[in-house]
N, C-alpha and C positions, 0 to 999 in steps of 0.2 A: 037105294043106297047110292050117296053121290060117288062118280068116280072122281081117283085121285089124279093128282096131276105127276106126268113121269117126273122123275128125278136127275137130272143131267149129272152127270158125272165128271171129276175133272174140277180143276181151279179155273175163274176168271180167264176169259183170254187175254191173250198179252197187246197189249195197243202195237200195231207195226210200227215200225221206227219212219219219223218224218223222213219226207222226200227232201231230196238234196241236201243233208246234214253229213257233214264229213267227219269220217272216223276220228278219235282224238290220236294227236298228231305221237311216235314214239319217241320216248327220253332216251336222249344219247348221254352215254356211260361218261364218266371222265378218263378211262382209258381212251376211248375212240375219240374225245377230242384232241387227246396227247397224240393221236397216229401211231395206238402202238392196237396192235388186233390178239381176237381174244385167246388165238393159239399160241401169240407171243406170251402171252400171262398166262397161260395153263402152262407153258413149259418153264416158262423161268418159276413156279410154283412146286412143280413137279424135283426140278433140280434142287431147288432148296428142300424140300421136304427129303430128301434123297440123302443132300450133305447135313443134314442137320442130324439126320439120324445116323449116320456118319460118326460124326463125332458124337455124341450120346453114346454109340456102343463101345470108342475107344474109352469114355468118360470111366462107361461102365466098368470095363474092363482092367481099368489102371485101379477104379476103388475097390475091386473084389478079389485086388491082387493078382489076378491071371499073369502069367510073366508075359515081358515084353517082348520075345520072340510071336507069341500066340497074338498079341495086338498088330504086330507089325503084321502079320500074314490076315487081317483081319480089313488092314488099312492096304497092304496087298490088291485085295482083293476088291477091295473098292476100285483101287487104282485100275486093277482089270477091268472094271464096270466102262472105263472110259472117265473115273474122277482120276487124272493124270497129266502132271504140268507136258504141254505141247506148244503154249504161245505165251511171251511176255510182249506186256502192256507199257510201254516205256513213254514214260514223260517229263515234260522237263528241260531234257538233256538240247544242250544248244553246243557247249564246247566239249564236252567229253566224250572220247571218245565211245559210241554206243555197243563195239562190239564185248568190249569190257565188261560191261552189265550183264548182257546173253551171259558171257560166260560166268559169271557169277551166279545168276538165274538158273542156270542150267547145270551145274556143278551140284548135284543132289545125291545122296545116298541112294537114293529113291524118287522116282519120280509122282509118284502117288501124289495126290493135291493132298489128303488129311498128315502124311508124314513130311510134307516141307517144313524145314526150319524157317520162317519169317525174321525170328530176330538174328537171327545167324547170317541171313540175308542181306537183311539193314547193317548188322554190325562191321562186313564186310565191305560191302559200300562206301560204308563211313571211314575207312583209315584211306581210302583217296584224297588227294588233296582239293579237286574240283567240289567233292560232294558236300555241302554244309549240312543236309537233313535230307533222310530218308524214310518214307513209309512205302510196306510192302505185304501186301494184301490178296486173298484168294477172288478169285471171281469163277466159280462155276459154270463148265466143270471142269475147265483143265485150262485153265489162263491164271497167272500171276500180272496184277499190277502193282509195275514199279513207278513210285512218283518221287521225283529229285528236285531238289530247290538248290542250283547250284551257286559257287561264289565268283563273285564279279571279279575280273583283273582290274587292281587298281595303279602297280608298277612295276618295276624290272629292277630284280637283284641281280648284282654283278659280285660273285666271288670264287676263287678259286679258277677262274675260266672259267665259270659256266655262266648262262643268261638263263634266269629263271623267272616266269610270273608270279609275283602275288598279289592275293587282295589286301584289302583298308589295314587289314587285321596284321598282315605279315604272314598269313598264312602262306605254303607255298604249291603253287597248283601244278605246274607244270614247266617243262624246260620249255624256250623260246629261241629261236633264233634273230639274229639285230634286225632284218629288217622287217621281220614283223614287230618289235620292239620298238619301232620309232617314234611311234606317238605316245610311249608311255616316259613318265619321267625314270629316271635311273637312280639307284640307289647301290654304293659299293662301299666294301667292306662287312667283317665279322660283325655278322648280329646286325647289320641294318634290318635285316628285312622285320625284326622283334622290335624295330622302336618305328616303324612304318607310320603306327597312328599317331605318335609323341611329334612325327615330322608334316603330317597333316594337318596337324592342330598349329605346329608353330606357324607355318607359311599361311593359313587362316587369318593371321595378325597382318598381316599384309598382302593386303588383294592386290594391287598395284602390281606387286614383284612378281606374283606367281604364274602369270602367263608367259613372262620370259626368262621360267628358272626351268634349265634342264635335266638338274639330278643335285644329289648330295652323296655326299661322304662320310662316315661313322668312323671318328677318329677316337681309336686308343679306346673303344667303348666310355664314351663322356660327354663330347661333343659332335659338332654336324659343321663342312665345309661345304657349304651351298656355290654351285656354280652356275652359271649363265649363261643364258643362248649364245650371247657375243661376245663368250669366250673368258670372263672374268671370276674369281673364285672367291667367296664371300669366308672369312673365320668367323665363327660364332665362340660367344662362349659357353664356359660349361653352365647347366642348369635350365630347366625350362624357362622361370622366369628371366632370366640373364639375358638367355638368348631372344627368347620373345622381344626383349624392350631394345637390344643389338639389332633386331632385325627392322624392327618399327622405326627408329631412328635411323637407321640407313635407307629405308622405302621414300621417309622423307627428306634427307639428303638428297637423293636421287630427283626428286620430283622438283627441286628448287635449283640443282648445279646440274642435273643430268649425268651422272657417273660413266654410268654403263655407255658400253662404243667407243669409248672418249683414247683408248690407247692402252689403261690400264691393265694391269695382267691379277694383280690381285690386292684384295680389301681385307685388314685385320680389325676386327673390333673385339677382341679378346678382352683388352683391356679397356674397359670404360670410361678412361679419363683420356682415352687418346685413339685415334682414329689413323692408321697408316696403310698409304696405297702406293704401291709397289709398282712400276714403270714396264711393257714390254719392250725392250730396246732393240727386238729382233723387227718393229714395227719402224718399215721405211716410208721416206718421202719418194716424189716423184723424182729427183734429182739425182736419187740414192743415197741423200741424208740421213740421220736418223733425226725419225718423226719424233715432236711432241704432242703431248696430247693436247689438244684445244684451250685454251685459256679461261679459267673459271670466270662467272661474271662479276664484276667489280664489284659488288656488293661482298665480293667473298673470292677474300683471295689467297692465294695458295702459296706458302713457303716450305723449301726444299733440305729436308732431313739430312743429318750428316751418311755417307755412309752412299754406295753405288746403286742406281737405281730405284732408289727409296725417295716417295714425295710424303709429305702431311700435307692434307685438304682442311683447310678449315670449315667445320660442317655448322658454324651456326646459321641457323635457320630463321 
């Protein structure tokens, strides 16, 4: 009887792996390209799963009626965990004062991060005059960020004594003293600072003027007495459109006789059919005469009103 042949036991052996064949290279995470490491994402993971169930128990507990004492000691207790406001996050803030915020930030019932009021926060915020918009937000587990989009000074109300900033709007942001005031234009009287942008838009109509106009005046709530670097004071009349087209036809006056500098002390255009510029007589010569003002150019020439101090220019252009 033939014998059999043994039986080897066992699968195929395995081919060795080729010489010199290098391991396939390992995939980097998109965390690890960002430079953040993976204990930084296990814990920022960790923390959200922590506040999130957080708030799910208060959720729970306000729909199944618990009272509100039994939530707060609940949200308490969180806070003991270490979910508790310790640092605000401020940004933004370039002119307001910063120590303002802390205290508002920090003015809590409760320091617990799940019972901060946020809108209570914002809302507070916002009856400041620098702050136009506020959002304000948890960041776990014990940080608030405040983020402020504050309002630009655009010029100096003068009333009552006091020198106050506001922006475009008329809003008003804060007191100022004159000579940090100097470079803004000035604006006096009741309610200027409320027609701010009505006085932006008219001096708009005339670019020419507006780099040597150093403030206006809010007359009688109606009108604006615009005045100027070298000393002259402008009457408008009442009404946007009125004064728009009093302003544009004086820009060009100016640009064809040269008004401004010339001696005058002040310019009526109130009345549209007549044009009257009023003489500084306190302005001497060398002599100790009293000066006049420079002689228009022949093209246009100037006859003198009845009445002390009072010239008419004739303004055709």
């Amino acid at each position: 009887m033939a014998s059999r042949a043994p039986i080897k036991r066992g699968g195929a052996a395995r081919p060795s792996p080729a010489r010199g064949r290098k391991p396939p290279a390992r995939r980097v995470g998109l965390m690890e390209r960002l430079g953040v490491s993976q204990a930084a994402v296990q814990k920022a993971v960790t923390w959200g799963t922590l506040g999130l169930g957080a708030a799910l128990a208060l959720a729970l507990l306000q729909a199944f009626g618990v009272p509100a004492m039994v939530g707060n000691e609940v949200a308490s207790a969180f806070g003991r965990a270490g979910f508790e406001v310790k640092r605000v996050d401020l940004r933004g803030i370039k002119h307001m004062d910063r120590l303002t915020v802390y205290a508002i930030a920090f003015d809590q019932h409760s320091m617990a991060m799940p019972l901060v009021d946020l809108e209570d926060v914002r809302a507070r915020l916002l009856r400041y005059g620098w702050v136009q918009d506020a959002r304000v937000s948890r960041r776990l587990p014990d940080t608030l960020v405040v983020d402020i989009v504050e309002r630009s000074p655009a010029a100096v109300w003068q009333y009552q004594g006091r020198l106050r900033l506001i922006d475009a709007s008329g809003v008003v942001l804060d007191d100022v003293s004159a000579e940090a005031a100097r470079d803004l234009p000035l604006l006096i009287g009741a309610g200027a600072n409320t027609h701010a942008a009505d006085l932006a838009a008219l001096l708009a109509k005339a670019p020419s003027l507006k780099p040597v106009i150093a403030g206006a005046t809010w007359i009688g709530d109606r009108r604006w007495d615009v005045r100027f670097q070298s000393g002259e004071t402008l009457a408008l009349p009442e009404g946007a459109e009125e004064s728009q087209r009093a302003l544009v036809r004086f820009a060009r006056m100016d640009t064809a006789q040269r008004l401004l500098g010339r001696g005058f002390l002040r310019f009526d255009l109130r009345d549209p059919t007549r044009f009257v510029a009023r003489l500084d007589r306190q302005v001497r010569a060398i002599d100790g005469s009293a000066a006049e003002p420079a002689a228009p150019p022949p093209s246009a020439p100037a006859t003198t009103e009845t009445g002390p101090a009072v010239q008419k220019v004739n303004d055709t252009i």
